[in-house]
C-alpha positions as CSV (number, residue, x, y, z in Angstrom):
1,X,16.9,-30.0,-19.9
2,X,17.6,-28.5,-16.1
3,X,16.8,-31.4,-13.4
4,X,14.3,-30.5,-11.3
5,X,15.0,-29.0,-7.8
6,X,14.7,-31.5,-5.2
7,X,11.7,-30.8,-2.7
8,X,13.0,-28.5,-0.2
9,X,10.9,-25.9,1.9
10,X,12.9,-23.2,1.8
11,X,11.3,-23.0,-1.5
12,X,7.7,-22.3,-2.4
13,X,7.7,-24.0,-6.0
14,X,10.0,-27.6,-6.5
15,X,10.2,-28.2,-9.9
16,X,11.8,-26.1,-12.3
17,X,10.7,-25.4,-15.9
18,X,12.2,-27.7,-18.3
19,X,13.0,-24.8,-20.5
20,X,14.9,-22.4,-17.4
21,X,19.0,-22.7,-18.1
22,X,19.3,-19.8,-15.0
23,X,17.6,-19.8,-11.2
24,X,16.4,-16.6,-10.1
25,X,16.8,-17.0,-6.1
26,X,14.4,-14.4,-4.6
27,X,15.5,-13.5,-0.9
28,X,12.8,-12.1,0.9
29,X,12.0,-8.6,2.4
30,X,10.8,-7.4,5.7
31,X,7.4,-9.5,6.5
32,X,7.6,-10.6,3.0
33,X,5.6,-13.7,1.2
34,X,6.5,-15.8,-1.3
35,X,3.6,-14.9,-3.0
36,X,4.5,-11.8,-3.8
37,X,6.7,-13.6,-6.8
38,X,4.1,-16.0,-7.9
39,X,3.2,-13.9,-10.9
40,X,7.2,-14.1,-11.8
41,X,6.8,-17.6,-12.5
42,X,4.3,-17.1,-15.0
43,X,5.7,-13.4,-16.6
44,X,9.3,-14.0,-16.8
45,X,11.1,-15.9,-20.4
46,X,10.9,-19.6,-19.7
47,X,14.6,-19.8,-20.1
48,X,14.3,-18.2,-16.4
49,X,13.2,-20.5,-12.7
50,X,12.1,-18.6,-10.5
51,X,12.8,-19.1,-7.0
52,X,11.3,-17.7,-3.9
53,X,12.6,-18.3,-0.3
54,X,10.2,-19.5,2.4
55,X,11.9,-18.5,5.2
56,X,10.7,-20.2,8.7
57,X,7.6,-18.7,10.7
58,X,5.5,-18.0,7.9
59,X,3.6,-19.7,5.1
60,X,3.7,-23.4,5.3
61,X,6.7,-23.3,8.0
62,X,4.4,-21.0,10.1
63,X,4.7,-23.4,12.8
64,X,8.9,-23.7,12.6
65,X,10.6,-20.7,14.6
66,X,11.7,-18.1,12.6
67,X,15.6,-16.6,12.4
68,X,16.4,-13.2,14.2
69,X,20.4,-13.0,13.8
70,X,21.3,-12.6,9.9
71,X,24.6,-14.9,10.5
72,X,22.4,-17.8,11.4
73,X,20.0,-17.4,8.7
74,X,22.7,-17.5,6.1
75,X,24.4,-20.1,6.5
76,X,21.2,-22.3,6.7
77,X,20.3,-21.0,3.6
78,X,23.4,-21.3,1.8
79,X,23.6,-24.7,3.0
80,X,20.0,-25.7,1.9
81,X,20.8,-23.8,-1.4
82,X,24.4,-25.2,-2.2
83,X,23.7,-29.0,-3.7
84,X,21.7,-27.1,-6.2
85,X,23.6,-24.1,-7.5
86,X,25.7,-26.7,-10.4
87,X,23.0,-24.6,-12.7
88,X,24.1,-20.9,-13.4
89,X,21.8,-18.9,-11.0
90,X,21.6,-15.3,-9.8
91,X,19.6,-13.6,-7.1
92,X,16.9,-10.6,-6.4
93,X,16.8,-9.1,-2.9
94,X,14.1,-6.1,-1.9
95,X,14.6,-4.4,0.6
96,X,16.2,-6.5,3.6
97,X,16.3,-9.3,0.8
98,X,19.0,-7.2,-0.8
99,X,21.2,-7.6,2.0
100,X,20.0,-10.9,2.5
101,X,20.7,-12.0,-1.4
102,X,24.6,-9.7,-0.7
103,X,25.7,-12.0,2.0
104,X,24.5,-15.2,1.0
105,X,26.9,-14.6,-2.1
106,X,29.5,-13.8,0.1
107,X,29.1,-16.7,2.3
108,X,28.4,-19.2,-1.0
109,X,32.1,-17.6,-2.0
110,X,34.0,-18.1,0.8
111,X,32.6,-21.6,1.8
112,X,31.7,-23.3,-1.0
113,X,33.4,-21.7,-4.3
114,X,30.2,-20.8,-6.0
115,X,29.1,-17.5,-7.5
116,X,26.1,-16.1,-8.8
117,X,25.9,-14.9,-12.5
118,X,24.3,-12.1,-11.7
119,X,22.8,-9.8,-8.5
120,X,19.4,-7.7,-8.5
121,X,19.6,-5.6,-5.1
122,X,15.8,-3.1,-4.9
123,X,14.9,-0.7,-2.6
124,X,18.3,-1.0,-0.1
125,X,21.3,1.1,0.3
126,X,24.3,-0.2,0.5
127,X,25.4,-2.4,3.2
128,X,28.4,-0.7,3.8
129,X,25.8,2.6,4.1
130,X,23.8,0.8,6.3
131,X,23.2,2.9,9.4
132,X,20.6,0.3,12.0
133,X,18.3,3.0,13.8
134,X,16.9,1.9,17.2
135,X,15.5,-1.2,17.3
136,X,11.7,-1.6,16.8
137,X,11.4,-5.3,16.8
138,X,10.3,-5.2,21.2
139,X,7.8,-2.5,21.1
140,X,4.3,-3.3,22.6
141,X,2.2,-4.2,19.6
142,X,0.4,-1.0,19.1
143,X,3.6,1.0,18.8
144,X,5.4,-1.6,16.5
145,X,2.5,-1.5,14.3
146,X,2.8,2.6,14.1
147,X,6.6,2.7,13.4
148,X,6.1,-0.6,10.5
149,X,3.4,1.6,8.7
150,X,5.8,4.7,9.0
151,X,8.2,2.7,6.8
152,X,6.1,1.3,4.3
153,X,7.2,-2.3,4.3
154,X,4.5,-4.1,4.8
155,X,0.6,-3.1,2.3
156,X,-2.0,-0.9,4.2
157,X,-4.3,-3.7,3.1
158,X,-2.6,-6.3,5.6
159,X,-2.1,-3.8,8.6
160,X,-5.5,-2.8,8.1
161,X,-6.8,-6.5,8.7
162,X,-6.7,-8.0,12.4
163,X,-6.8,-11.7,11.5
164,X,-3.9,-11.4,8.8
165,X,-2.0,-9.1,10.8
166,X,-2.0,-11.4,13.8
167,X,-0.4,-13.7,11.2
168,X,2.1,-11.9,9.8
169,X,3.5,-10.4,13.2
170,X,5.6,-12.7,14.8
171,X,7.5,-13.5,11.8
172,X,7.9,-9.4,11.1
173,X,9.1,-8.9,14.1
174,X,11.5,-11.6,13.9
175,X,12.8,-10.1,10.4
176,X,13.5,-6.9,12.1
177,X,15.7,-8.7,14.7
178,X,17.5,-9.8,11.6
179,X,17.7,-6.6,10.2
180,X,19.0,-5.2,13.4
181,X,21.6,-7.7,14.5
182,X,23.5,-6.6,10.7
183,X,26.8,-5.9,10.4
184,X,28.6,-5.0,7.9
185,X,32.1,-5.9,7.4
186,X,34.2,-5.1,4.2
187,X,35.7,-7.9,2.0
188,X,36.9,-7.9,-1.9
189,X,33.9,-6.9,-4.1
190,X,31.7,-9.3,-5.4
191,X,32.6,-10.3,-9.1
192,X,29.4,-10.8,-10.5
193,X,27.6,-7.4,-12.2
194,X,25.1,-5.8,-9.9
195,X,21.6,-3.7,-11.0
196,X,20.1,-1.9,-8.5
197,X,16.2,-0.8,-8.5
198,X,14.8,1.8,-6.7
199,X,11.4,3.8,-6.4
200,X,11.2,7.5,-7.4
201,X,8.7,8.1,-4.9
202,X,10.6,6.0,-2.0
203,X,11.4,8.6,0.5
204,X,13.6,6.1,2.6
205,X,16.0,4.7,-0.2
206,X,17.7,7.6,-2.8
207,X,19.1,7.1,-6.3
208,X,22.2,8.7,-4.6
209,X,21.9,6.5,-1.7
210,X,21.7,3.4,-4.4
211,X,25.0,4.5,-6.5
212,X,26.8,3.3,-3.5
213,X,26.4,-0.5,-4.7
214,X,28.9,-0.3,-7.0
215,X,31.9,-0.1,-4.1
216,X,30.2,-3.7,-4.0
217,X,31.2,-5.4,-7.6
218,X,34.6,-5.3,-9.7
219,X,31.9,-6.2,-13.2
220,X,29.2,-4.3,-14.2
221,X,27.3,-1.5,-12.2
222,X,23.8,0.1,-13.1
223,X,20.7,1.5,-11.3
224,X,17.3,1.5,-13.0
225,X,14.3,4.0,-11.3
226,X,10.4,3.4,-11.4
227,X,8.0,5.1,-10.7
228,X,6.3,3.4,-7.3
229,X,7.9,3.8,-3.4
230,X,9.2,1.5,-1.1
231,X,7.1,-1.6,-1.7
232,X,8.0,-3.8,-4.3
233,X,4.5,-4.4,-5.3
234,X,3.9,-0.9,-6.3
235,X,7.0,-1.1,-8.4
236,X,5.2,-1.9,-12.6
237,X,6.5,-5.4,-12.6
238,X,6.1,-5.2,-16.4
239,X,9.1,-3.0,-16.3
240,X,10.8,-4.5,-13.4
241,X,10.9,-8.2,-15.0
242,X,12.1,-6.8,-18.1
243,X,15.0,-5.1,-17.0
244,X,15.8,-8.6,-15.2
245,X,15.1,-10.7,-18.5
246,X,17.2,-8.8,-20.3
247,X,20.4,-8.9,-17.8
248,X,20.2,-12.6,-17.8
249,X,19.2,-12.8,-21.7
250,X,22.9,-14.4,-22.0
251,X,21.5,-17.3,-20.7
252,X,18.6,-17.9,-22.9
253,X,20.5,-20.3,-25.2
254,X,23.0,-21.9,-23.2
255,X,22.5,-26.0,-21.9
């Protein structure tokens, strides 16, 4: 039996199924909500926790102020995570979770020893192909709101609702600070096997430009394409969940 998690907001669900011998740590993407992953939970093999990070400024830390440097938000996480990672875990990043999910691993490695079984990277080049166009995260409202539909991170459904969008904007533009403060410096690859998922229909992030994650790992390298674009919630999840079971099958009947 795993011990539960002990109650921590980073995370939107505490307790772990009893069954779950491996901790899926989802980082989140741009504007992204935890709720996004609650139907993981539910659809993924029990032998599997799922683990969504609640990042400040939204949800039920609304009120807390949210990170806008990636260095800072790092190593809070990795210290939040750390006293729980004893259980084999691995992590799934979308978009500017991907790079989120690549440097926590680093940082968990060089400060603390630990290493993820396994990393799922979506809808993200490379970091080392990372190329930060001009900031967007300072435009009047109006503007902002223009150049976030143009890259299809956040659902028409919110920007085309006021009250939710009012919500979900301070936070956004906080993540894009993140995004934009990024920089990328080269270390020894990672040594846990990496998948990486992408969209057929995302116009932003190419199967070519996704082949350059494996510079990023000295173990196993694939890339798995849907149908869907940019947003992870367009991705079939039916699909998407399978692919992850079965990297982490291994795990199913270990204790």
């Amino acid at each position: 039996m795993t011990p539960n998690f002990t109650p921590t907001p980073w995370f939107s669900n505490y307790k772990l199924n009893t069954d779950a011998r491996v901790r899926l740590i989802c980082a989140p993407y741009l504007g992204g909500s935890v709720h996004v992953f609650d139907e993981w939970k539910a659809a993924l093999p029990p032998f599997i926790g799922v683990y969504a990070v609640q990042l400040p400024g939204r949800g039920k830390r609304l009120l807390e102020p949210s990170f806008t440097r990636m260095l800072s938000l790092i190593e809070a996480l990795a210290k939040a995570l750390e006293p729980h990672l004893s259980t084999p875990f691995a992590i799934f990043g979308h978009s500017m979770g991907a790079l989120i999910g690549f440097e926590l691993i680093r940082h968990l490695r060089r400060s603390y020893n630990i290493q993820p079984v396994y990393l799922f990277v979506s809808g993200s080049c490379p970091p080392q192909e990372i190329r930060v166009e001009q900031a967007i995260y300072d435009l009047p409202e109006q503007h902002f709101i223009k150049e976030v539909r143009l890259r299809k991170e956040i659902p028409e459904e919110i920007l085309n609702q006021p009250e939710l969008l009012s919500l979900v904007l301070p936070a956004l533009r906080a993540d894009f600070q993140v995004f934009h403060s990024y920089v990328y410096t080269s270390e020894p690859a990672l040594d846990c096997p990496i998948t990486a998922f992408g969209g057929r229909e995302d116009a932003s992030i190419s199967k070519t430009c996704l082949k350059g994650w494996r510079k990023q790992t000295n173990r196993e390298f694939l890339i798995k394409m849907f149908d869907g674009d940019h947003q992870l919630s367009n991705m079939p999840q039916a699909e998407l969940l399978t692919a992850i079971s079965e990297k982490l099958s291994p795990y199913s009947t270990r204790r």
